[in-house]
Each structure stands twice: as C-alpha cells, then as structure tokens.
N, C-alpha and C positions, 0 to 999 in steps of 0.2 A: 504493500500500500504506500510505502514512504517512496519507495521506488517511482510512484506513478505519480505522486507530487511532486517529485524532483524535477522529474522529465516535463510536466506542466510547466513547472515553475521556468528551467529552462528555457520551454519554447517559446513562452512571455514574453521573456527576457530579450529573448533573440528577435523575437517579432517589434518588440520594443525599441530596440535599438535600428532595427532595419528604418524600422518608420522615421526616428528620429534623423538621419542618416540621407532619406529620401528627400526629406522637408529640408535639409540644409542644402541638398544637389538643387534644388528646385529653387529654394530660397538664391541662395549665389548665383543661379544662371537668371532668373528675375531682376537680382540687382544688377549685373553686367548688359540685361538688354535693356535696360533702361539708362543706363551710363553711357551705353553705345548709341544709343537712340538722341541722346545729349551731345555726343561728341556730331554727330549728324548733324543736328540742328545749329549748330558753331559752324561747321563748313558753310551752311546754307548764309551765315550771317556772315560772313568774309567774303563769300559772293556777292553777296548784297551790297558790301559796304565798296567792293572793287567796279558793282557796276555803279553806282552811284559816282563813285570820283572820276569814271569815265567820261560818264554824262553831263557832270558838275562842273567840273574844271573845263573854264575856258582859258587857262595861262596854255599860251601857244610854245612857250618853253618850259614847259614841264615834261617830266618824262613820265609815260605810261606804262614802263614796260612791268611794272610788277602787277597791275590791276589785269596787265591782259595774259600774265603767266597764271595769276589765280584763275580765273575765267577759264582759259585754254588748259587749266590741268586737269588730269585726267583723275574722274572722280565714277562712282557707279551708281551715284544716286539720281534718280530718273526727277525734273525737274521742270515746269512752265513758268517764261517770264507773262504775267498778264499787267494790263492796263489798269488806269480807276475803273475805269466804264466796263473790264470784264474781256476786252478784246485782249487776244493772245495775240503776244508779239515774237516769241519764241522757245524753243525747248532745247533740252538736253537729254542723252543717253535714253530717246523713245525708238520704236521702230520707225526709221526713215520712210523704210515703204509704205508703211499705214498711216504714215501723218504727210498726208499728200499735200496739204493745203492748212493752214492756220485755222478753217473752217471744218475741217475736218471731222468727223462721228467720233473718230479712233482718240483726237487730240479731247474733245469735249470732254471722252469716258473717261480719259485718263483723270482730266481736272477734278471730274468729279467725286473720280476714288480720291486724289490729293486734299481735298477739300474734307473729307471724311479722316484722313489718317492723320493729317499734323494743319499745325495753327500756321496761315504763311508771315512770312519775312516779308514785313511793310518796308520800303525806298522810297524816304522823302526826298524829292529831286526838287523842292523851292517851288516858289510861285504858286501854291496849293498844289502842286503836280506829284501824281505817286503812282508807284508801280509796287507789283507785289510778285513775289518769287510762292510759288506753289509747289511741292515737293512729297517725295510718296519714299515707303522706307526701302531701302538701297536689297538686293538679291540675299544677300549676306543676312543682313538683319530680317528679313522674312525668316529666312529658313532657323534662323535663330530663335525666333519667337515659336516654332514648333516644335523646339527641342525637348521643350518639359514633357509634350503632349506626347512624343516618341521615347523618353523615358520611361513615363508612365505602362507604354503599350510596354518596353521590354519589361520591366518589372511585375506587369501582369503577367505577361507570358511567361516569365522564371518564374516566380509565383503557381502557376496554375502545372510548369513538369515537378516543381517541387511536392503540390497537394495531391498528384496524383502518383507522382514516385510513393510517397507516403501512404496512400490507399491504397495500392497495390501492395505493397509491403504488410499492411495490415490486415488486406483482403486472405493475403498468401500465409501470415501467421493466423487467423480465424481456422483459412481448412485447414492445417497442419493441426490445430488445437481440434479441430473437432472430429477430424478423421482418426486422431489418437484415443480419443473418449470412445467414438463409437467402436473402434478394433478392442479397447481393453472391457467396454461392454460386452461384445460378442464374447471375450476369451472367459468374462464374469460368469455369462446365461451356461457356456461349457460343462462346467461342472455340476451344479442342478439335473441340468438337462440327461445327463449322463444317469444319475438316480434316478432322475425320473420314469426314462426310457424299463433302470431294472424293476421299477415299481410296477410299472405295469403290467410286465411277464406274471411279476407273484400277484396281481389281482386276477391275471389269465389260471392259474395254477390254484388261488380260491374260489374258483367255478364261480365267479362276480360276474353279475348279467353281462351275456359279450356286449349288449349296443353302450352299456357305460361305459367297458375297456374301450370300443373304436371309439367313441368321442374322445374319452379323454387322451387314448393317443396322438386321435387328428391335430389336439390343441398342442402334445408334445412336439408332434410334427412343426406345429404354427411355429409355437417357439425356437423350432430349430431353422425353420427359415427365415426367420428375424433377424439371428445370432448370425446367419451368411449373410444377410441382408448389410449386417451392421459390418462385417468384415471387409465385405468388399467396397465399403467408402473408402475416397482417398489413394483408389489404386482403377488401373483401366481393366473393365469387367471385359469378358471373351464374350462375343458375339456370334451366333449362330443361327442358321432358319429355325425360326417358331413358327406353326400357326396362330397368328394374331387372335383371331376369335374364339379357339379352346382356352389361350391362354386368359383373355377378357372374361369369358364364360364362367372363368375357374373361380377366379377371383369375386366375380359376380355372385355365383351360388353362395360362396364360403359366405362373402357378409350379407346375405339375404337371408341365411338357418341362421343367421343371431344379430338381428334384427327387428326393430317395432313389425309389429301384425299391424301397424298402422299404417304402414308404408307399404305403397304398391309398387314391385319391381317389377319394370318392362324391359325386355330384352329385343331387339332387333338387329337382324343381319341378313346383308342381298347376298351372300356366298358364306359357303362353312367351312373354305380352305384358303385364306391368303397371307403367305409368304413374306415374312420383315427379319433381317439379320437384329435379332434382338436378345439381351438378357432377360431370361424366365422372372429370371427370383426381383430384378431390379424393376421390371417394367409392371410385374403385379404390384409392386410396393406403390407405384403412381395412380396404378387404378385405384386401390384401397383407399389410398389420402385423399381421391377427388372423390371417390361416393360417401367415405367418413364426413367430408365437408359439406356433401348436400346433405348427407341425414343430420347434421349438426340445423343446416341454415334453413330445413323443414321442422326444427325444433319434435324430430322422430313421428311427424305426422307430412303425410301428403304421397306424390309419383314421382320415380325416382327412374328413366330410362336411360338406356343405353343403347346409343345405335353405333351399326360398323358401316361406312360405308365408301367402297374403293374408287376412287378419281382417275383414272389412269394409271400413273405412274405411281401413287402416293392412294394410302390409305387413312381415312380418318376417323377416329374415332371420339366420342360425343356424349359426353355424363348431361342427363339435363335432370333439371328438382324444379319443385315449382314453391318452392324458399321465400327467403325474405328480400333477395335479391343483391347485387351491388353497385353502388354509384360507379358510373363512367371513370369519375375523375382519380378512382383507384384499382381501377380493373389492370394497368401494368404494374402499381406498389403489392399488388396481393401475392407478388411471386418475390419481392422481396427479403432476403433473412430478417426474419424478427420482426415481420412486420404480420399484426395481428388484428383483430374485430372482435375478436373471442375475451372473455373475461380471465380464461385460463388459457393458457400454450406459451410457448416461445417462438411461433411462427415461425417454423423450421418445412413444415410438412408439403408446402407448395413450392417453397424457395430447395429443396432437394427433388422436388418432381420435376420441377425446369431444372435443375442440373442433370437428371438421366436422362432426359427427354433430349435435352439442347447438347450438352456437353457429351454425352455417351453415349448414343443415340440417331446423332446429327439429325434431329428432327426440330417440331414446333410445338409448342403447349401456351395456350391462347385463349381469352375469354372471349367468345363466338357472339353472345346477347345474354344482356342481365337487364330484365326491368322489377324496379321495385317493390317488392311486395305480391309477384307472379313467381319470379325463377330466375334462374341462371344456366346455361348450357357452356359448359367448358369442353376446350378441343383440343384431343391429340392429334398433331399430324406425321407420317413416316412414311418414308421411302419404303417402298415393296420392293422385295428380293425378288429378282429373275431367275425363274424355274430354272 
C-alpha cells in the first residue's frame, strides 16, 4: 500500500514539475515575441523618421545618404506608405506581381490585415501634412507567434505515447495478474475435484439411486471443466473443427435443467452441422455468460432464444431475452473489465467472452438490439471452417 502512495506521490511530483517547466517554455517565448514585436516597431520608427528628413529637408547641401541606406536596407517586414486621405503611395517586401497598381485588391487586403495587426507610424511632414507607415508582423515573427501552439501539440503528443505506454503496461500486468489467479484457481478446484470424482464411485458401491450419482457427477464433470476453463487463461487455447450447434445445444440444455420453470427456452437452427475451428470448453464458457446475463436481466422470468444462423462464409449466433434491456450509450462499455449494472460481480464475465471470441477466436461479439424494458439480442459472429 505504501508502495502505491509512493509511486502517486511520485507521479505528482513529476506531473508537477512538467507543468511548471511548460508554463516557463511558454512564458519566455511570450516574452521574447513581444520584445521582438518591439524591436519591429523601432525599425518601422527609423523609417519613418529617414523618410520624413527626406521629405523635410530642403538644404540642397545636405547629405542624404544615411536616410536612403535606412530606406534601401534590406528588412522582411512587409510595409505601406499611405497618405492623410488613405491613398497608398507605396510598399515594401509585398508581392510585386499582385500589387499591380497602388489601386490594387491585393495592396487594399494587405492594409487591411496591417490595420488589424499593429498601430501605424504617424510622419508629421509640417504644414498639417502627414503620412502614415502601415506595417504587418515580419515571416519570422508569424511563425514565432505559433510556436507555443506547436509546443503544446508536441507535449500533447509525448503526453498521450506516455499515457498509453502506461496503459498498456498496466493492461499487460492486469492479464498477467489475473491469468495467475485463475491457473492457481484451476490447480485449487484439483484436488477437491479428485475426492470428489472417488466419492462418487462409493455412492455407486452404496446402491444410492443411480439418477442422484449421474447428477451429481454431471456437476463433478461441471467443475472439472471450469478448473480447464480456468487453466487455459493466459495461454493460446488449440483450435479444432466443432460442430457449432451441438456445441451451442450442449451448453443450452445444461443451463435450461437448472433453471427458472419461469423461463421459456427456445432453440432454433436452419442446419445441424456447421463447421468453426473453435475451442469446446472456451467457447461454451461464452454461451453460459450470455444466457446467465439474460436470465439475470429477465430477473428469472420471461423467453430466452437462441438462434444459429449461417451467412455464407461466417456463422452467427444470437442469445435474445426479453429483459430489462440496455441503453445504447453502453452497449460497447458492457464488454469492458469491471464494468458492471449488477449490484454484485466484478464485470469480468462479458469482458473475457470478447476476449475468446475476438482474441482466440478471430471472431465478433456485439450487441445486435437492446430496447428498454423488451430485450436485448447479443451476437456471436465466426468464421466457418471449410469442409
């Protein structure tokens, strides 16, 4: 138990510090595009301030050459000089080819994102006259502003091979745990079973009514195919042609002689011979667990059928109860481990029928129609063996 605290406590810990770790990646590249974004807006004002002295200065001995090395340097931030009145006068670093004309569609859109992204750089040029520099954030600083958001995605994504590296890891010690339980169950039922077996001989040798000895050995029989049942968890069971329907049938009668007289059991089948590479002892344990589940969800009253019936290539078979029924929105949780509706279980008995069915099997085990307070029809499906 201290164990399982530890390891909690751990992953807190760890989860704790990732986060903290995240928020300062995130925090620091925040502050740098906003500093960047600042250093930006200082270029845009040294432009501003070179074209203004351009414009300004009428000393015809003055020298321009620094206002027009600012201007002519080579910069990537995409940029309109407009007018008071709104008319473009010129650009920088736009597509030449799409800005065919100052009237342009292409030069308009661009303003209009400008106008949207940053506040412009006013050029008082005297005389009430002014010009404004319009400017949009430079290639660089775009792709920078989506950095966090591509952080984000990888740390979901590590995040999400981590939570399922973990689940599988967890899923793989569950069957390891519980394919140990049920072999050392099987090897528990052994020895009983073994007494039981000689007990029976000396009730045959006390001339005890024979139809009491055949039950009670059919039941030692039961229990000893239980105890194989439980054995061969956690290891791949041998496959061989069964007839589907004697084996359905078998299973059928057993839990109909003990059974409510309240429940009517219907059997039907369009053929008395079809062929599935299947385990006997595994694949009765499925039927058992879906007709236990309808006589559970008929509360031991109501009809309880079973039909076979073959599709071509695939056979199917079909427990219907006329139960208390199951919501849609759990009809794929019902095959889930541990997942239950019952007051008692540990919702094991449907979540290891899809594991022989799906897993051992390569079949389908599926809920067909469930409406509330009629019934429910659940469906095996398998591959038939070629004569």
């Amino acid at each position: 138990m201290n164990n399982i605290k530890n390891i909690q406590r751990y992953r807190s810990i760890v989860i704790l510090v990732a986060f903290i770790i995240v928020s300062l990646i995130l925090w620091n590249t925040y502050d740098f595009f906003q500093k960047f974004k600042q250093e930006e807006r200082a270029k845009m004002e040294i432009i501003a301030a070179a074209q203004k002295e351009l414009i300004t200065n009428t000393d015809l001995n003055a020298s321009f050459g620094l206002p027009l090395k600012i201007l002519n340097s080579k910069h990537q931030i995409p940029l309109i000089w407009v007018t008071e009145k709104g008319t473009i006068e010129s650009w920088q670093n736009l597509d030449s080819i799409k800005a065919t004309s100052k009237d342009s569609v292409y030069l308009k859109k661009q303003l209009a994102l400008m106008k949207k992204q940053n506040l412009p750089i006013e050029i008082n040029l005297g005389n009430h006259v002014k010009q404004f520099i319009y400017y949009k954030d430079s290639d660089l600083l775009t792709k920078l502003k989506y950095y966090p958001l591509a952080l984000l995605l990888i740390l979901l994504l590590f995040s999400t091979v981590i939570y399922l590296f973990f689940k599988s890891n967890k899923i793989a010690e569950q069957n390891r745990l519980w394919s140990g339980m049920a072999k050392e169950t099987a090897h528990q039922i052994g020895t009983p079973l073994t007494s039981l077996l000689g007990w029976v001989e000396i009730l045959r040798l006390d001339n005890v009514s024979k139809d009491t000895v055949d039950e009670i050995e059919k039941d030692v029989h039961r229990l000893n195919t239980i105890a194989e049942r439980f054995s061969k968890i956690g290891s791949i069971p041998k496959l061989q042609k069964e007839n589907i329907v004697v084996l359905t049938k078998h299973s059928f009668d057993y839990l109909k002689a003990r059974s409510s007289k309240k429940i009517q059991f219907e059997f039907k089948t369009f053929s008395k011979e079809i062929l599935v590479n299947s385990n006997a002892q595994l694949y009765s344990w499925v039927i058992e667990n879906l007709v236990k589940n309808a006589i559970d969800a008929m509360n031991g009253k109501g009809i309880l059928r079973i039909s076979i019936l073959k599709e071509q290539q695939y056979v199917k078979i079909c427990i219907e109860d006329t139960g208390k029924g199951i919501p849609k929105k759990i009809w794929n949780q019902i095959f889930t481990p541990g997942f239950t509706t019952k007051k008692r279980g540990w919702g094991l008995g449907l979540s290891l029928s899809k594991r022989i069915i799906e897993d051992y099997h390569n079949g389908k085990i599926f809920v067909k129609s469930s409406t509330l307070n009629q019934g429910t029809t659940i469906c095996v499906k398998l591959t038939v063996s070629s004569s």
